[in-house]
N, C-alpha and C positions, 0 to 999 in steps of 0.2 A: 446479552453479554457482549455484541460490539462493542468493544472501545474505541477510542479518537484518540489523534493526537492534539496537543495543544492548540495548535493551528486550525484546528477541526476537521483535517482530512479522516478516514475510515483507515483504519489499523492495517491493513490489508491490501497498502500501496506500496509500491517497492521505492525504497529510497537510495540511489546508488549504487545500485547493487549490482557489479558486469553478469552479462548474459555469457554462461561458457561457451568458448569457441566449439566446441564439440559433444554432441549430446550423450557419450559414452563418460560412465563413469564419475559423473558429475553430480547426480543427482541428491545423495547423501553432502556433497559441500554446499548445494542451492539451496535444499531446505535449510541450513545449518545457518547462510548467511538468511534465507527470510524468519527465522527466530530470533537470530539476535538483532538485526537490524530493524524488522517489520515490528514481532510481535514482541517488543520490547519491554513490555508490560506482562508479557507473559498471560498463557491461558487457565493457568491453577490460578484460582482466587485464593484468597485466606478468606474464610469463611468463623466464626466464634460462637459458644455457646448462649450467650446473650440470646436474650428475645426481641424481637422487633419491636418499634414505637415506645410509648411514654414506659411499660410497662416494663421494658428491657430497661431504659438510662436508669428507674429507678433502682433495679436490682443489681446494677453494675457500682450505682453510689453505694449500695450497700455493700458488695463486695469489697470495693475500695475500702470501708470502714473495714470489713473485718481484717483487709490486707494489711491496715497501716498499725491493727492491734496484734499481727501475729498469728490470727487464731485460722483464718481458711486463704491463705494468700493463692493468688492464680498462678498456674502453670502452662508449660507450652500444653497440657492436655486437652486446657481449654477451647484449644485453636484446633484447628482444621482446616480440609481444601474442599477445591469445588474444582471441578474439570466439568468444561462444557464442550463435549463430541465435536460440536457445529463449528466453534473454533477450529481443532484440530483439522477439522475435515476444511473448512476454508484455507486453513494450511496448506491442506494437500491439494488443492484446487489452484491455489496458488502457485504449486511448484508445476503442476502440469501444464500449468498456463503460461508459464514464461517459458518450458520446456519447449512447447509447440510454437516461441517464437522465435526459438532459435534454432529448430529444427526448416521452418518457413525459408530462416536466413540463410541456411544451410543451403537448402533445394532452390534456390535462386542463384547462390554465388556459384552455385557448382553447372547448375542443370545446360548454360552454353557450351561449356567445356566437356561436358559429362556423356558414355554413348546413354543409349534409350536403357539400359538395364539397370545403370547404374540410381539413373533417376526415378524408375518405376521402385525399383528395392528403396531409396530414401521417400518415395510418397508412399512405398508401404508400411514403415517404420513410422509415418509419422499420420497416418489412418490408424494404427494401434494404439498409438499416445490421445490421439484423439479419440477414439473410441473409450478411452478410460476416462479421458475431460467431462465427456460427457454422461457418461454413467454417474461421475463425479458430482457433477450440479444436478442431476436426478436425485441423487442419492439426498442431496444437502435442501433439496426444495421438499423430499418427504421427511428430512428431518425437523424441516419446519411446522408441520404439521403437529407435534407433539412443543410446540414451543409454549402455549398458551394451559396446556393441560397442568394435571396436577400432581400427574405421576409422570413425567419426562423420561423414558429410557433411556437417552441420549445424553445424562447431568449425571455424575460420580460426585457424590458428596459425602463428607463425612457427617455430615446429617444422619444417614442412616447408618444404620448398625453393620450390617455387611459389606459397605461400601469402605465404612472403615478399618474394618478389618482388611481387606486389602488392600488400601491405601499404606496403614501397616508394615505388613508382608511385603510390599513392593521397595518401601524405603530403606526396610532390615536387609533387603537382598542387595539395593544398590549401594549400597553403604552409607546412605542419606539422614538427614534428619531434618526437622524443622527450618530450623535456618536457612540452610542448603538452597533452596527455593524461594528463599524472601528476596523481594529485590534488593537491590545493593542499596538504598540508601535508609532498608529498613535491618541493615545485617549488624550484629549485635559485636562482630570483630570491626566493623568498621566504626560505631560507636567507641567502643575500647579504645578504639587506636587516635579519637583525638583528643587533646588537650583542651576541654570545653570544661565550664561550671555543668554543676548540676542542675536538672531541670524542677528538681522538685525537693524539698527539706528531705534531708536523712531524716529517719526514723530513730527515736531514741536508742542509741545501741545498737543500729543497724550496721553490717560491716560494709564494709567498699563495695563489696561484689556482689552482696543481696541489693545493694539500691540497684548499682546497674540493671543487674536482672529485674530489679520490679520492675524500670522508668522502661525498658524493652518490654517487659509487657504490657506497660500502658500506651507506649506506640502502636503495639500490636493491636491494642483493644480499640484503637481509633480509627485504625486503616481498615479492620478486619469488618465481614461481613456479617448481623446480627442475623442467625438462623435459627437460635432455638424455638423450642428444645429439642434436646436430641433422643436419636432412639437407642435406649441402655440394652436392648436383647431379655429383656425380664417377658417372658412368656404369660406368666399371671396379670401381664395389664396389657388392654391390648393398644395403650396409648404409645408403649414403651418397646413394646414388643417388633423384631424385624421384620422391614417390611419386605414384600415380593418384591422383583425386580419388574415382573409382568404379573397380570392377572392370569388365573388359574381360567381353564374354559369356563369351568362353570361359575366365576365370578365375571366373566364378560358376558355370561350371557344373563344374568339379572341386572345387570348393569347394564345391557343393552334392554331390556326389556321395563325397565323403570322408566329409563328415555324415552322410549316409544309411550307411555304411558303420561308421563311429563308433559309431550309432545301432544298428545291426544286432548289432555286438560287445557292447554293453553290455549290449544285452534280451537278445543269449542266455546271457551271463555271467551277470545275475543270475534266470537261471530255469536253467541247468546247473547252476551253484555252489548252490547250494541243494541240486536236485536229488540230486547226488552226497553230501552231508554224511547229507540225510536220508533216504538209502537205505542207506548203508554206517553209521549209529551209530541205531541200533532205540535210542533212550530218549525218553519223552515231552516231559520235560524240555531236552534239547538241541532235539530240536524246535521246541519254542515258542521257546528261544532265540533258535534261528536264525531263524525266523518273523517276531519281531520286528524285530531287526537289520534282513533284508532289506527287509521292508514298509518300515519308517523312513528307510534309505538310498533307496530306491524313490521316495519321495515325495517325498525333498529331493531328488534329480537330476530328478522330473519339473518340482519345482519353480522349474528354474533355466532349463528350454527350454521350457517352456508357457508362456502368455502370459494363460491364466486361471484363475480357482480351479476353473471347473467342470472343463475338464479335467484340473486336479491331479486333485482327486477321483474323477474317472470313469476315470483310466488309474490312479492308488493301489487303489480298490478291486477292481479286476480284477484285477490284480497279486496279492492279497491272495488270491483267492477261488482262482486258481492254486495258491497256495503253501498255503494249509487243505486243499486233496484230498490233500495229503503227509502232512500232519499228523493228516488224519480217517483214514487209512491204519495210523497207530501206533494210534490212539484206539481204532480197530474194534481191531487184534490186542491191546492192551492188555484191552480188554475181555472178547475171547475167552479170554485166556487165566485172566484172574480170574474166568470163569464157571465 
């Protein structure tokens, strides 16, 4: 969920933005100027009940059909958000980042003029800012860790059933609604307010303010993010039903115990499979063939559950060194037998 800007910089560059002269007091107006200036795009998505690929446009034309006869037109219900943590938290990474250079600028412009106390108490002040920077980018490199999975802790979506519910509750207490959080050039009073044709035939009978409101939902429906389907809270299905926010122990631990077993099936498919090819076809040639193949798939599936290159490598080459005593096997009788 990085965004760019047009230019293709990373979201997350400060553009103009003065560094306060003093790092008291400032911190609630630095974040404030890197949301509106930085994360201009904002880190709520609009997310929609639609389903992904061919399968979503087509149920979206049919929607449309039933909008344009009346009978199940869309509403903002349809729509929803997504808050992605990792965002927010690069926010704050952000704010402690420019913090700590103006704290820097600080203990330099002062530190010739300043006695020793003075400067020890501002390098202690800004070893505490630091010490949070850094917890900071720990915190945001284990939240990457859950980026690839299927269950994210880190993603608020109105996807799920509880999520929206207090997505909700959160809006009825701010006094928000839908709009509120659309960017401005998808906000439905700024539509109102110009003197444009319509984008799309009135509907027989349609009055002024129901087209406006559909042609706003069919903006909505183009910008917004296809997530379905969603989870309705109905208990009796459990496609429907809410989900955890975490797994239960005792769902982590079958869930770790399948893995290991997953795990167990693979390693010994690809040292049996091999094994059996290059004991039943004697040519040196299919050998290396096979050799190859397996080494290469080896490396790309260790490559997708290890978490670093050294272990890529150190379970690829072992792997490797396995599957060559097969092949030194042909090598030697090939040799014998051209002796």
């Amino acid at each position: 969920m990085d965004d760019q800007l047009p230019n293709g910089q990373p979201t997350d560059k400060i553009h103009d933005i003065p560094l306060p002269t003093s790092t008291e007091g400032n911190d609630d107006i630095l974040v404030s100027k890197i949301l509106s200036d930085t994360y201009h795009k904002g880190f709520i998505k609009i997310i929609s009940r639609q389903k992904p690929g061919v399968l979503g446009h087509i149920e979206t034309l049919l929607s449309g059909f039933r909008a344009d006869h009346h009978r199940q037109p869309l509403s903002e219900t349809y729509f929803g958000f997504l808050i992605n943590f990792g965002d927010v938290q690069r926010l704050y990474i952000r704010s402690l980042h420019a913090k700590l250079i103006s704290m820097a600028v600080t203990v330099r412009k002062n530190g010739p003029s300043s006695n020793a106390d003075d400067v020890v108490k501002e390098l202690d002040q800004f070893g505490a800012v630091l010490k949070k920077y850094v917890r900071a980018v720990q915190d945001h490199e284990y939240m990457a860790k859950f980026a690839l999975g299927g269950n994210d802790p880190f993603i608020a979506t109105s996807q799920k059933h509880n999520d929206r519910i207090f997505f909700e509750a959160a809006l009825f207490n701010e006094g928000l609604d839908l709009e509120d959080l659309l960017p401005l050039h998808l906000s439905r009073a700024t539509e109102e307010g110009k003197d444009t044709q319509p984008s799309s035939a009135p509907v027989d009978g349609e009055p002024e303010g129901e087209r406006r409101h559909r042609e706003w939902i069919e903006r909505l429906l183009k910008v917004s993010i296809p997530t379905g389907p969603w989870e309705t809270g109905d208990s009796k299905s459990s496609s429907k039903s809410a989900s955890a926010l975490v797994n239960t122990r005792t769902a982590s631990a079958k869930i770790a115990f399948w893995e290991r077993v997953g795990a167990a099936v693979i390693g010994g498919a690809f040292l049996i499979g091999p094994m059996w090819i290059l004991a039943l076809e004697r040519n040196l040639f299919v050998h290396l063939g096979v050799a190859t193949a397996c080494v290469t798939a080896f490396g790309l599936s260790c490559s997708f559950y290890l978490k670093t290159v050294d272990g890529v490598f150190a379970t690829t080459l072992a792997y490797a060194a396995v599957i060559m005593v097969f092949v030194g096997v042909v090598l030697e009788e090939a040799g014998g037998k051209g002796a």
